[in-house]
py3Dmol code that shows the C-alpha trace and the ligand (Angstrom):
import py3Dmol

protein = """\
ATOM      1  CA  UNK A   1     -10.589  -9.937   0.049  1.00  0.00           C
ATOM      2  CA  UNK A   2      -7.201  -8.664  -0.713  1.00  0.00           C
ATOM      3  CA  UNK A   3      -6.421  -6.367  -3.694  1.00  0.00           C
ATOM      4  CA  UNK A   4      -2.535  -5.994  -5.019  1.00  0.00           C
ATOM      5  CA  UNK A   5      -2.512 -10.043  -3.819  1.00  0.00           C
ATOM      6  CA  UNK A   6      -0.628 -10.746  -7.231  1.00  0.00           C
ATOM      7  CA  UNK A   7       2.838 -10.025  -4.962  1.00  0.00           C
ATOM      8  CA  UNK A   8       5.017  -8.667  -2.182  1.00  0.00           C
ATOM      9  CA  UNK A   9       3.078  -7.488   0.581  1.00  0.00           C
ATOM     10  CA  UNK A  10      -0.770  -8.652  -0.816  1.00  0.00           C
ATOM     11  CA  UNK A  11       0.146 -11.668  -1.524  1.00  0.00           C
ATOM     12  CA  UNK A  12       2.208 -12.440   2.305  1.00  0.00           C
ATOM     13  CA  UNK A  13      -1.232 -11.534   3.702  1.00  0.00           C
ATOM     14  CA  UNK A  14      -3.209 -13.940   1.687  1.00  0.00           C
ATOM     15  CA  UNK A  15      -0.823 -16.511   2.590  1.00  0.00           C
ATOM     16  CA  UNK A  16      -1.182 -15.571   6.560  1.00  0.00           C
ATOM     17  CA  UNK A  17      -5.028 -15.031   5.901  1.00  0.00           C
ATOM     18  CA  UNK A  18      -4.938 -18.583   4.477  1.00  0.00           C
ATOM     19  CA  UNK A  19      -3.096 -19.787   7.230  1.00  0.00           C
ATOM     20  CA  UNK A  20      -5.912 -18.228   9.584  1.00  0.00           C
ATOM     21  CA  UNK A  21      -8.359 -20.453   8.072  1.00  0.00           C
ATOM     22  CA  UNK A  22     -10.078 -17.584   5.545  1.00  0.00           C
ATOM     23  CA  UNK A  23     -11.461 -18.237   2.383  1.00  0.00           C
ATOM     24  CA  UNK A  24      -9.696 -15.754   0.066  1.00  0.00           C
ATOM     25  CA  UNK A  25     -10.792 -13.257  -2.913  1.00  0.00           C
ATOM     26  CA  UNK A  26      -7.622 -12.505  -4.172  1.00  0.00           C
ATOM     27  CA  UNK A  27      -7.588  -9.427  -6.960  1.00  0.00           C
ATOM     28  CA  UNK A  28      -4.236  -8.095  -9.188  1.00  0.00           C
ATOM     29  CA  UNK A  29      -3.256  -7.280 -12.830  1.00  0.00           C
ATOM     30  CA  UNK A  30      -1.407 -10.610 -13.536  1.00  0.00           C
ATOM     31  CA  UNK A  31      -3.470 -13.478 -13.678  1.00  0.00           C
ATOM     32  CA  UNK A  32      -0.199 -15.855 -14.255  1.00  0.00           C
ATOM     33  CA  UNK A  33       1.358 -14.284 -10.884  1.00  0.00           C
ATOM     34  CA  UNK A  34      -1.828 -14.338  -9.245  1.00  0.00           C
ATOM     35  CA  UNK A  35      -2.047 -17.942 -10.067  1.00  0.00           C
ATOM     36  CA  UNK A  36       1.172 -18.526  -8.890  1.00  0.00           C
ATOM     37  CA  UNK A  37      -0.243 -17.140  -5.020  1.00  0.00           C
ATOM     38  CA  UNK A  38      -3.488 -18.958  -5.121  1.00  0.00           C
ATOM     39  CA  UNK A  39      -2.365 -22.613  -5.995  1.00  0.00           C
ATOM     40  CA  UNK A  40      -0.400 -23.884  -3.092  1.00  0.00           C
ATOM     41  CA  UNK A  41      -3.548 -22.545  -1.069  1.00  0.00           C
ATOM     42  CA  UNK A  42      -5.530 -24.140  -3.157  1.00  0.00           C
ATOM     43  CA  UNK A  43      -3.837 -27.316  -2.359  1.00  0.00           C
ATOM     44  CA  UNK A  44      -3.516 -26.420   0.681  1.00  0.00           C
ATOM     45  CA  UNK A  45      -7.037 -26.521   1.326  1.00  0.00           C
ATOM     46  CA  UNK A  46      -8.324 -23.011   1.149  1.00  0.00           C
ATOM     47  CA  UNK A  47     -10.845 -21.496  -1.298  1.00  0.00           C
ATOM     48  CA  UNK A  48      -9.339 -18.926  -3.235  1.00  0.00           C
ATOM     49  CA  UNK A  49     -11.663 -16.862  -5.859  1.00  0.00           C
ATOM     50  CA  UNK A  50      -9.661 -14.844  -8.505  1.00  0.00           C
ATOM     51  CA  UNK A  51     -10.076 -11.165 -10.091  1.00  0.00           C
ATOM     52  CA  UNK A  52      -7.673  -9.881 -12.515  1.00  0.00           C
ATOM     53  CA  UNK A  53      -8.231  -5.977 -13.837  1.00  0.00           C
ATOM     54  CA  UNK A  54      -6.797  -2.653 -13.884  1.00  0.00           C
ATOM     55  CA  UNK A  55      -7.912  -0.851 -10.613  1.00  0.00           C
ATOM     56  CA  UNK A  56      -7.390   2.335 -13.164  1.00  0.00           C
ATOM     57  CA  UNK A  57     -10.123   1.731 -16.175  1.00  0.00           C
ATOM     58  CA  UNK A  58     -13.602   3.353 -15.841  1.00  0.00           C
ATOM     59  CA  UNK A  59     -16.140   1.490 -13.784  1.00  0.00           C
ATOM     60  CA  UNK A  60     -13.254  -1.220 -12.654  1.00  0.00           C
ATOM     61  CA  UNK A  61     -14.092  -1.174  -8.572  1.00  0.00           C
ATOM     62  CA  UNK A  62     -17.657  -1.530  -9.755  1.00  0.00           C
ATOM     63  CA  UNK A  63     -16.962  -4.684 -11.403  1.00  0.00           C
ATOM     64  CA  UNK A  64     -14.440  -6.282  -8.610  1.00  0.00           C
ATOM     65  CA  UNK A  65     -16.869  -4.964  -5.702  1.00  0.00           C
ATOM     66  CA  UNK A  66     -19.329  -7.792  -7.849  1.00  0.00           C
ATOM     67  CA  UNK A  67     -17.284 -10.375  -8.410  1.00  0.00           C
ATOM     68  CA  UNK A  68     -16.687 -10.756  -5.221  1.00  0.00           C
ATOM     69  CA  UNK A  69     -20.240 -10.488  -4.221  1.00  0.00           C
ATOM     70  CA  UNK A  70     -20.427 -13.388  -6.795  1.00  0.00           C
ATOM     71  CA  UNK A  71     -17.612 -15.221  -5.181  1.00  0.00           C
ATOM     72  CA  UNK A  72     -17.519 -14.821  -1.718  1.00  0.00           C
ATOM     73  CA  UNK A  73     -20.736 -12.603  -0.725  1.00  0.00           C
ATOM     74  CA  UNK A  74     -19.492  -9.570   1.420  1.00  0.00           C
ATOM     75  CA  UNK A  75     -16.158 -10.511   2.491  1.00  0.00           C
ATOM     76  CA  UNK A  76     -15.087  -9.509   6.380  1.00  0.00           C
ATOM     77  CA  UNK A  77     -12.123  -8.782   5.825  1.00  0.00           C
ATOM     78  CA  UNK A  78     -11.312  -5.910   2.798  1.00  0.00           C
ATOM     79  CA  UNK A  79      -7.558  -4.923   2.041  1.00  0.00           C
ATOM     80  CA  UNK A  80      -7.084  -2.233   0.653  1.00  0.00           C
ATOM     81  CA  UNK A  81      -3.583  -2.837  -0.591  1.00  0.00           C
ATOM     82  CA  UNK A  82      -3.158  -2.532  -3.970  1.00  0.00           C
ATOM     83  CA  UNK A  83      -0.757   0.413  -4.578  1.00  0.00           C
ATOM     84  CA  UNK A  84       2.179   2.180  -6.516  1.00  0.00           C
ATOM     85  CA  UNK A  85       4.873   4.733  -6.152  1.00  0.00           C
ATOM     86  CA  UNK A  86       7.056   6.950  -8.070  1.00  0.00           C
ATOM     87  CA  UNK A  87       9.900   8.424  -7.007  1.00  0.00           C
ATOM     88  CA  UNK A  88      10.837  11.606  -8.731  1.00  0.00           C
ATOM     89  CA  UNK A  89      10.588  15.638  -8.036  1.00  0.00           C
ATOM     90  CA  UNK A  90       6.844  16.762  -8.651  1.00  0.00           C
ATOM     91  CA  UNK A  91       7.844  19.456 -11.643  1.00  0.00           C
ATOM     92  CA  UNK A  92       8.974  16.668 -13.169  1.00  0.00           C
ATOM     93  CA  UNK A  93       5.389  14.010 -13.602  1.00  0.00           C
ATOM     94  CA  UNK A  94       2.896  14.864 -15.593  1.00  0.00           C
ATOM     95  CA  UNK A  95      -0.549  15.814 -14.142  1.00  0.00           C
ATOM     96  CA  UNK A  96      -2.033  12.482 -15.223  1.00  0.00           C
ATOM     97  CA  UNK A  97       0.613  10.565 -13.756  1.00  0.00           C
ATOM     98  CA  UNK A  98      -0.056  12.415 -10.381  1.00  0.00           C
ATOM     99  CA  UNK A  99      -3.918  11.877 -10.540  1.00  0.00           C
ATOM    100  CA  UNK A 100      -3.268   8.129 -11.270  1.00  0.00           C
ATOM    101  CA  UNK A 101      -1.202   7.830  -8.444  1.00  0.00           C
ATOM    102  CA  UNK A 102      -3.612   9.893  -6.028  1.00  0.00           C
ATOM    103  CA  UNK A 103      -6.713   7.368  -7.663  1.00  0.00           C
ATOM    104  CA  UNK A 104      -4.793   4.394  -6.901  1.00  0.00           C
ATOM    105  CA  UNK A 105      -3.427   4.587  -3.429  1.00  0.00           C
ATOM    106  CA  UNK A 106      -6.207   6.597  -2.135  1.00  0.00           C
ATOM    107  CA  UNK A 107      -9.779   7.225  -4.099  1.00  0.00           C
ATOM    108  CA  UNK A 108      -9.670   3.224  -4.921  1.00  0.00           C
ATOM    109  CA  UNK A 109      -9.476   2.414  -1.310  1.00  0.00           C
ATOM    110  CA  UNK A 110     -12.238   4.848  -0.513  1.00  0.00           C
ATOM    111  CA  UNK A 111     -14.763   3.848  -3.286  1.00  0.00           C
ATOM    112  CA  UNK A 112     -13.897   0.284  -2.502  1.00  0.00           C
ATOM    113  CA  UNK A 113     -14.660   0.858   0.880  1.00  0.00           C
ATOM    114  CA  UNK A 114     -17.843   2.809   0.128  1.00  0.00           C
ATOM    115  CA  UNK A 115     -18.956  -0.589  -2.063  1.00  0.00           C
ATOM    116  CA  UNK A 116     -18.983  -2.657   0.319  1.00  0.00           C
ATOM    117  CA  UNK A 117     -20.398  -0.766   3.807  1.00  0.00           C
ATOM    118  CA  UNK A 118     -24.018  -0.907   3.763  1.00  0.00           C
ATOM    119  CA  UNK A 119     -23.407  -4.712   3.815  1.00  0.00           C
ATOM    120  CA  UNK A 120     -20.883  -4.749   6.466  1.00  0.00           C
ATOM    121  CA  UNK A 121     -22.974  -2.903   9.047  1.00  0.00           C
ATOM    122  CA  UNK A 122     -26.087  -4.692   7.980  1.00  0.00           C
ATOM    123  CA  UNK A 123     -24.650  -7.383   8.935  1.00  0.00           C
ATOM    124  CA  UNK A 124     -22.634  -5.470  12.382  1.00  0.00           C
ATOM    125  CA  UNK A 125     -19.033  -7.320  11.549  1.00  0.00           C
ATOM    126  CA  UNK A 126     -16.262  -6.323   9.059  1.00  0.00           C
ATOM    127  CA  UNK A 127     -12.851  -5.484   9.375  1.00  0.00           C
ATOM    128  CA  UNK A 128     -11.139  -3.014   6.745  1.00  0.00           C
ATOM    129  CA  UNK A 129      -7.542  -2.967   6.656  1.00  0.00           C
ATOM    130  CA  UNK A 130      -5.721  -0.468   4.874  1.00  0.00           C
ATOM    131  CA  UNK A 131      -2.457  -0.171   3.266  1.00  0.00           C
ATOM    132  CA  UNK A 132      -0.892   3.113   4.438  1.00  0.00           C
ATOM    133  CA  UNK A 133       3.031   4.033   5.220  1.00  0.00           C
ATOM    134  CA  UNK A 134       5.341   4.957   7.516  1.00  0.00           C
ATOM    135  CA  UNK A 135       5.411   7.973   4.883  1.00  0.00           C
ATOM    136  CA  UNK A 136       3.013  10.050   6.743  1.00  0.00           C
ATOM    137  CA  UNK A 137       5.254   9.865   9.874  1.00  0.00           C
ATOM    138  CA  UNK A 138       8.122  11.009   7.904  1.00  0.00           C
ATOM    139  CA  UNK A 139       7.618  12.729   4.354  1.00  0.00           C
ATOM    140  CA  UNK A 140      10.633  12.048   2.245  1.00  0.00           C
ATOM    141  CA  UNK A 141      11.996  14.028  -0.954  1.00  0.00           C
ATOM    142  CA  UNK A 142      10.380  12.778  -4.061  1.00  0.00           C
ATOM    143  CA  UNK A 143       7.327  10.981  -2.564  1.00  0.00           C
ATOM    144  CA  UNK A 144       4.871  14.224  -1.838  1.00  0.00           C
ATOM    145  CA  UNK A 145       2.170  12.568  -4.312  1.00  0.00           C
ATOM    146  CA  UNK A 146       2.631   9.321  -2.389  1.00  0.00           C
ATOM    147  CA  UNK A 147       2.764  10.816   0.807  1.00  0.00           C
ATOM    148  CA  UNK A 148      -0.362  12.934  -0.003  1.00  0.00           C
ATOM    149  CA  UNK A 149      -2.055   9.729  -0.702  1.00  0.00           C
ATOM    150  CA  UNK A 150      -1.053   7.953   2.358  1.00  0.00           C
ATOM    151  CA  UNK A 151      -1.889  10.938   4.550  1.00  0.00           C
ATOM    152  CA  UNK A 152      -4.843  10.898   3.007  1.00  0.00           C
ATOM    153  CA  UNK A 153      -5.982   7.568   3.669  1.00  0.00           C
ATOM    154  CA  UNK A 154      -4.666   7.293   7.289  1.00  0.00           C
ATOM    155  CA  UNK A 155      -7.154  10.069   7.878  1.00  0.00           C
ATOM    156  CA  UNK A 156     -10.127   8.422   5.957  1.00  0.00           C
ATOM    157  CA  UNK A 157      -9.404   5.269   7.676  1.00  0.00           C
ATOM    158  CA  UNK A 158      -9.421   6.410  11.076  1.00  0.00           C
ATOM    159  CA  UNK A 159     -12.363   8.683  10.615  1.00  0.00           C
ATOM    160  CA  UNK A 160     -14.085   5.782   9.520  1.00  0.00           C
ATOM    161  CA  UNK A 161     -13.065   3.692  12.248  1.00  0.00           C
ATOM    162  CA  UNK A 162     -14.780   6.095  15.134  1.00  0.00           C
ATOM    163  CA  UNK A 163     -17.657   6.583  12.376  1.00  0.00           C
ATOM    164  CA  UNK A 164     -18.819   2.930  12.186  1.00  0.00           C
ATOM    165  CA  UNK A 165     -16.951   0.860  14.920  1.00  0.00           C
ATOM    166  CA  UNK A 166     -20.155   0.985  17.352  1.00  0.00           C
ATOM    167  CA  UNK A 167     -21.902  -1.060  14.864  1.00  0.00           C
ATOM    168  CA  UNK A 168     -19.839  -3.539  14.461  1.00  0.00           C
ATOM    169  CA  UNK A 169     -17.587  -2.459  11.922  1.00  0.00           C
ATOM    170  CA  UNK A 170     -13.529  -1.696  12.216  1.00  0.00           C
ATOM    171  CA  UNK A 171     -11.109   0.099  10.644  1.00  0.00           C
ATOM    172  CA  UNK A 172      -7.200   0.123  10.567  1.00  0.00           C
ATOM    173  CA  UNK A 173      -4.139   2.041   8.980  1.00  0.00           C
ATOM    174  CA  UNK A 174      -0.917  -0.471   8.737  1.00  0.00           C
ATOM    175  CA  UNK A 175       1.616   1.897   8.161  1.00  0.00           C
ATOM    176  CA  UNK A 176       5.183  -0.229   7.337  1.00  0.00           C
ATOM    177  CA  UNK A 177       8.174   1.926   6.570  1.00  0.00           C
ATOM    178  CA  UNK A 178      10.151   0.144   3.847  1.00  0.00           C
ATOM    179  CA  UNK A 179       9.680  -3.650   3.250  1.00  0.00           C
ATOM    180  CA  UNK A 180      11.648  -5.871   0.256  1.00  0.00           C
ATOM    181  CA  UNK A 181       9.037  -5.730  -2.404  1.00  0.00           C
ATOM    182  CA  UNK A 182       8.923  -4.647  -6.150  1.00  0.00           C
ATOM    183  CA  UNK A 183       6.919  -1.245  -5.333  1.00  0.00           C
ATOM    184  CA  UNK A 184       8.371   1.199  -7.370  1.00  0.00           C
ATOM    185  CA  UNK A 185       9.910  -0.619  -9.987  1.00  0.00           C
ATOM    186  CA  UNK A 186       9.610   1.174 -13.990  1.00  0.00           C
ATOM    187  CA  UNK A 187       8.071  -1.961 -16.468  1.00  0.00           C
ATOM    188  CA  UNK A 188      11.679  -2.549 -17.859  1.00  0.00           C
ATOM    189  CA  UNK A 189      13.432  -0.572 -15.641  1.00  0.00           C
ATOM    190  CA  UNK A 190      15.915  -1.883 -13.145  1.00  0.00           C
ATOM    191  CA  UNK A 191      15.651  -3.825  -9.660  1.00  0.00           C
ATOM    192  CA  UNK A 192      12.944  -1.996  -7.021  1.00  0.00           C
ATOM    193  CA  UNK A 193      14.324   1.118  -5.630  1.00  0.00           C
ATOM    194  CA  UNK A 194      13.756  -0.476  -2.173  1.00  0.00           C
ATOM    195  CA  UNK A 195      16.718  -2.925  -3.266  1.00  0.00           C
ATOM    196  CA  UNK A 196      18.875  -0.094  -2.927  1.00  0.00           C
ATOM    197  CA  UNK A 197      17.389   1.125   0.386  1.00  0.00           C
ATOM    198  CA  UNK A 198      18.408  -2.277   1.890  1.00  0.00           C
ATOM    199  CA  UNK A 199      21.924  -1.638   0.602  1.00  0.00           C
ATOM    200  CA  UNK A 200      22.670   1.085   2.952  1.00  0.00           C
ATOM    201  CA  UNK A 201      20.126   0.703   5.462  1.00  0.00           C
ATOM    202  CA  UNK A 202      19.305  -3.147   5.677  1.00  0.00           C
ATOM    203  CA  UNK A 203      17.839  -2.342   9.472  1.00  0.00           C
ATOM    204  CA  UNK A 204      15.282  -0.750   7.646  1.00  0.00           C
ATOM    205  CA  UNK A 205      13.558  -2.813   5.324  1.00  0.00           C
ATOM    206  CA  UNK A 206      11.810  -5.586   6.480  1.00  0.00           C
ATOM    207  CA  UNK A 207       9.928  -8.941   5.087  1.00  0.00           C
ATOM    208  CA  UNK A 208       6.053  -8.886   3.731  1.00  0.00           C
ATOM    209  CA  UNK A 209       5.614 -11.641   6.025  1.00  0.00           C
ATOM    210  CA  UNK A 210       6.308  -9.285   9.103  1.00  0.00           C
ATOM    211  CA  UNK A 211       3.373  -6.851   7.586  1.00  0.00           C
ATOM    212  CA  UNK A 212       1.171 -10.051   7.279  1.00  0.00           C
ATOM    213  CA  UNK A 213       1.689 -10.446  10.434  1.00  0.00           C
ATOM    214  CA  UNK A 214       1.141  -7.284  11.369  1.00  0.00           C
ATOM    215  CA  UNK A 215      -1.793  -7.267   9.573  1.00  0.00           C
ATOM    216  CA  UNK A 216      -3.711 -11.133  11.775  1.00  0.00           C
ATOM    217  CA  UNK A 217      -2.909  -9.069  14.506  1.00  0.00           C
ATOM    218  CA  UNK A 218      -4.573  -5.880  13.493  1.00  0.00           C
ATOM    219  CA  UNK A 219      -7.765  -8.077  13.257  1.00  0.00           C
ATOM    220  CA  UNK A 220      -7.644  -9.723  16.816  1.00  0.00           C
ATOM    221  CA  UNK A 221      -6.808  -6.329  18.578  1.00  0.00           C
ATOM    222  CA  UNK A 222      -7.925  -3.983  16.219  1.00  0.00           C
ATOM    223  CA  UNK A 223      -6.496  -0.709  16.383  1.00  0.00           C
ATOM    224  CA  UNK A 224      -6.711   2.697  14.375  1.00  0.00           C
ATOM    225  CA  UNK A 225      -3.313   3.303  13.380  1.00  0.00           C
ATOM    226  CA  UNK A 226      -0.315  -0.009  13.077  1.00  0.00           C
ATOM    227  CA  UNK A 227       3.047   1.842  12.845  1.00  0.00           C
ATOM    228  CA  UNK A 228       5.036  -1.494  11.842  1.00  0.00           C
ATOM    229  CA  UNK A 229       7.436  -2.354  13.196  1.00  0.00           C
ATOM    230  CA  UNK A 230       6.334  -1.490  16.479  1.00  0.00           C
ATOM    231  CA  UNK A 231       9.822  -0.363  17.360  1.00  0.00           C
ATOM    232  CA  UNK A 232       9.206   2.239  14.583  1.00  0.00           C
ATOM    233  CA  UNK A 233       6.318   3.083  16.227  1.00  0.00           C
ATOM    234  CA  UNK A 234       8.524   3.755  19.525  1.00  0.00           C
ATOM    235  CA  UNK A 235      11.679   5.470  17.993  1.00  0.00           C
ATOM    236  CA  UNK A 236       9.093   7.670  15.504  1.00  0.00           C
ATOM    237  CA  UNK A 237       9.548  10.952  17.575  1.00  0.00           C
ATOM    238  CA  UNK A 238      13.366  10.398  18.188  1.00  0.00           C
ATOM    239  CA  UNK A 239      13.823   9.970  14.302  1.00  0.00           C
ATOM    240  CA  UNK A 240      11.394  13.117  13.530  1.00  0.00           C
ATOM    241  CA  UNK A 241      13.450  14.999  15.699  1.00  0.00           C
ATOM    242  CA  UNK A 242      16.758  13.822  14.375  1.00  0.00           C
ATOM    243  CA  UNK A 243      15.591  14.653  10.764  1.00  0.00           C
ATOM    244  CA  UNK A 244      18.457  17.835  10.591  1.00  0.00           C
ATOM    245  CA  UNK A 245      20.792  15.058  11.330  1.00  0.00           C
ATOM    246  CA  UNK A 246      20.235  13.001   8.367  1.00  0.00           C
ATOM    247  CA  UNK A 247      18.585  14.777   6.269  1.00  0.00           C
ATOM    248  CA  UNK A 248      17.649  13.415   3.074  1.00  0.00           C
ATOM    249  CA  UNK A 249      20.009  10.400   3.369  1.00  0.00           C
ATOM    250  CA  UNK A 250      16.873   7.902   4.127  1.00  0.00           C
ATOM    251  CA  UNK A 251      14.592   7.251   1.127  1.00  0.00           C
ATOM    252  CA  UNK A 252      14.192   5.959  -2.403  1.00  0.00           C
ATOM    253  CA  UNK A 253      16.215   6.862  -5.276  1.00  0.00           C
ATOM    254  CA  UNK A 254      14.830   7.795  -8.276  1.00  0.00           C
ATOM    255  CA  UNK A 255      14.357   4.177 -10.298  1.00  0.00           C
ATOM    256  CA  UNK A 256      16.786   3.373 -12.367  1.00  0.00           C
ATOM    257  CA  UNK A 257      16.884   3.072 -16.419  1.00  0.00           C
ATOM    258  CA  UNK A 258      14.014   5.930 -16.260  1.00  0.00           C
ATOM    259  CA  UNK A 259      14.798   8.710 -18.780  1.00  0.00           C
ATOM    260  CA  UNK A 260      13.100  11.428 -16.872  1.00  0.00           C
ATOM    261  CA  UNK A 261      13.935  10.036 -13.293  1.00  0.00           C
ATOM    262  CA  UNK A 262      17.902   9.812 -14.343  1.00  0.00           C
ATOM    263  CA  UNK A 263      17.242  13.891 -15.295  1.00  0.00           C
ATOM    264  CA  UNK A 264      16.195  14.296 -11.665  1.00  0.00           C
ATOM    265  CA  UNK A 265      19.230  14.663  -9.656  1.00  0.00           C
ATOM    266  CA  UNK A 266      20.930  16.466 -11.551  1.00  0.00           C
ATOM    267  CA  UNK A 267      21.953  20.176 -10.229  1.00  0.00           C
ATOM    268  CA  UNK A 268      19.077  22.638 -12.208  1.00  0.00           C
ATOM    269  CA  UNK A 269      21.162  25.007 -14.187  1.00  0.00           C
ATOM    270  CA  UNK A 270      22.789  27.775 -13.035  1.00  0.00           C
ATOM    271  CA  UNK A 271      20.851  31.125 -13.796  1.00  0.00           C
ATOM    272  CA  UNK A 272      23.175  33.309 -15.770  1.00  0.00           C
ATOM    273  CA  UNK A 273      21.381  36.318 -14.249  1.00  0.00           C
ATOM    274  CA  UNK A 274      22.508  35.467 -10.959  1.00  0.00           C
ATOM    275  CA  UNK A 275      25.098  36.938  -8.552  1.00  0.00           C
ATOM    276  CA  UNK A 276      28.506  35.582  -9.818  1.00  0.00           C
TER     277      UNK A 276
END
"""
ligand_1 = """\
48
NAP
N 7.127 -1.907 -0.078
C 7.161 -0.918 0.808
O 8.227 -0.463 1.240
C 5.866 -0.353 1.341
C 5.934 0.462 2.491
C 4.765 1.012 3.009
C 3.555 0.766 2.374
N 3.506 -0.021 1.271
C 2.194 -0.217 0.621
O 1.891 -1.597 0.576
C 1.032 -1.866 -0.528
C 1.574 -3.038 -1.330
O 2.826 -2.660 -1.885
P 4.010 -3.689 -2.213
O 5.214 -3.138 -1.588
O 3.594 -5.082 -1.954
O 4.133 -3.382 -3.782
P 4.235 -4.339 -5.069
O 5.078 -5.524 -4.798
O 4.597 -3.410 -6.160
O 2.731 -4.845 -5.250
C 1.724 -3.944 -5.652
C 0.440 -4.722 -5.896
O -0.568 -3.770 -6.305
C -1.083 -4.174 -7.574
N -1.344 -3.011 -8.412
C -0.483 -1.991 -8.667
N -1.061 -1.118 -9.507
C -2.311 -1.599 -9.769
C -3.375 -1.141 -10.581
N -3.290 -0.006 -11.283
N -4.501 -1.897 -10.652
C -4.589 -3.060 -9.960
N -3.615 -3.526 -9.160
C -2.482 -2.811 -9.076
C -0.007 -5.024 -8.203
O -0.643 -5.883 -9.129
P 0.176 -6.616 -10.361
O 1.443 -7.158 -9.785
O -0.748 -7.713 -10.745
O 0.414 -5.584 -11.365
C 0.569 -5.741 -7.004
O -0.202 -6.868 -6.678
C 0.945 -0.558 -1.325
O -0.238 0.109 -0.993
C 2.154 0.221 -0.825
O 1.963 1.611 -0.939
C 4.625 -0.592 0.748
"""
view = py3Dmol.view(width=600, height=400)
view.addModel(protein, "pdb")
view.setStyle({"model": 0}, {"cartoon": {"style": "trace"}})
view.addModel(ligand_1, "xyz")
view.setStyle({"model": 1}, {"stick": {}})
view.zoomTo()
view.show()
């Protein structure tokens, strides 16, 4: 089961998980885009059940964590990778925006998890993979919701994974750093923010597919924590370190066409009671 499989890095993994031989229960907002993922597995051979809903509304997990009860009984495999960022200063989102963002990358994930885990350790087997980021490694200007989030969940899922791995039942933080996808992007607005990333640092962004990958491995040597890529995992402390150095040249700009993200950057004005 795969939420956020409508694109990017969701729907690489359901294409390696197909690939793997699973049947899939593929979730996302757009049914025409999640269509668009599930019929060349379908032809391919591989059973692929569909959810489309707002992770958001009231009572949503409720309903997915049935369907694909319905579907596919408990799956063994739950990603938790349905997710969204904003990049812009925190005085400048409004508190619901902030809670959405918080409920989406992290209390989802958590509830969604919480559906389904008196099944999976009835049964002793189960696998949850989670979405984090390389984020929590390095906390970047203009991401502290997101990075809260993904903090957040790299401790859930790990705690979880030493809670409930004796009986039977795994847990794993993938943690990429920035990979081409449209995370990020303002309905209307212009291309992704990563886009621009990969303009001055195209060393730094990498495929889905190399998170997919990522990801079949995760579930044959299971681990708590996948820094991908590994070299990132490596270089991590040499980069923390080096953080005077660069500053806050690495990270994503605020998106573009966004009236209150354009505001962002600019200098605050200068206070007329100060020293002259
Ligand atoms: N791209 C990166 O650089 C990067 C780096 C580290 C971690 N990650 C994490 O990887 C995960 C996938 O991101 P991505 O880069 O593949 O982003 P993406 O291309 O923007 O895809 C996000 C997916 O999440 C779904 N989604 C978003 N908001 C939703 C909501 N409110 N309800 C239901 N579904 C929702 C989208 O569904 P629809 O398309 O149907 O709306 C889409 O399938 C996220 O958790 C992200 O934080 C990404």
């Amino acid at each position: 089961m795969v939420t956020g499989a409508s694109r990017g890095i969701g729907a690489a993994i359901a294409r390696a998980f197909a690939a793997e031989g699973f049947r899939l229960f593929l979730a996302g907002r757009d049914r025409a885009a999640l269509e668009a993922v599930a019929a060349p597995l379908r032809e391919g051979g591989t059973p692929v059940a569909l959810w489309v809903g707002e992770l958001l509304e009231e009572g949503a997990v409720d309903r997915l964590a049935e369907a694909a009860r319905a579907a596919v009984g408990v799956p063994y495999v739950l990603v938790n990778n349905a997710g969204a960022v904003r990049a812009a200063r925190l005085e400048l989102r409004s508190p619901g925006e902030v809670a959405d963002e918080l409920r989406l990358d992290l209390g989802v994930p958590l509830v969604l998890a919480r559906a389904f885990l008196p099944d999976l350790l009835r049964r002793g087997r189960g696998h949850l993979l989670n979405l984090g980021s390389g984020i929590v490694d390095l906390p970047l200007p203009r991401l502290a919701v997101y990075a809260a989030a993904k903090s957040g969940l790299r401790g859930f899922s790990v705690a979880l994974d030493r809670e409930t791995r004796r009986r039977g039942v795994r847990s794993t933080v993938l943690e990429p750093i920035f990979v081409r996808t449209a995370l990020g992007r303002l309905p209307g607005g212009g291309p992704p923010p990563i886009e621009a990333v990969g303009r001055r640092h195209p060393h730094l962004v990498l495929a889905p597919e190399v998170v997919a990958r990522y990801a079949v491995g995760a579930l044959y040597r299971p681990r708590e924590i996948v820094r991908i890529p590994r070299a990132w995992g490596l270089l991590r402390p040499l980069l923390v370190a080096a953080r005077p150095l660069y500053g806050n040249r690495i990270g994503l700009p605020p998106p573009r066409a966004a009236p209150a993200a354009a505001r962002e950057d600019r200098p605050p004005p200068a206070d007329p009671s100060g020293p002259r």
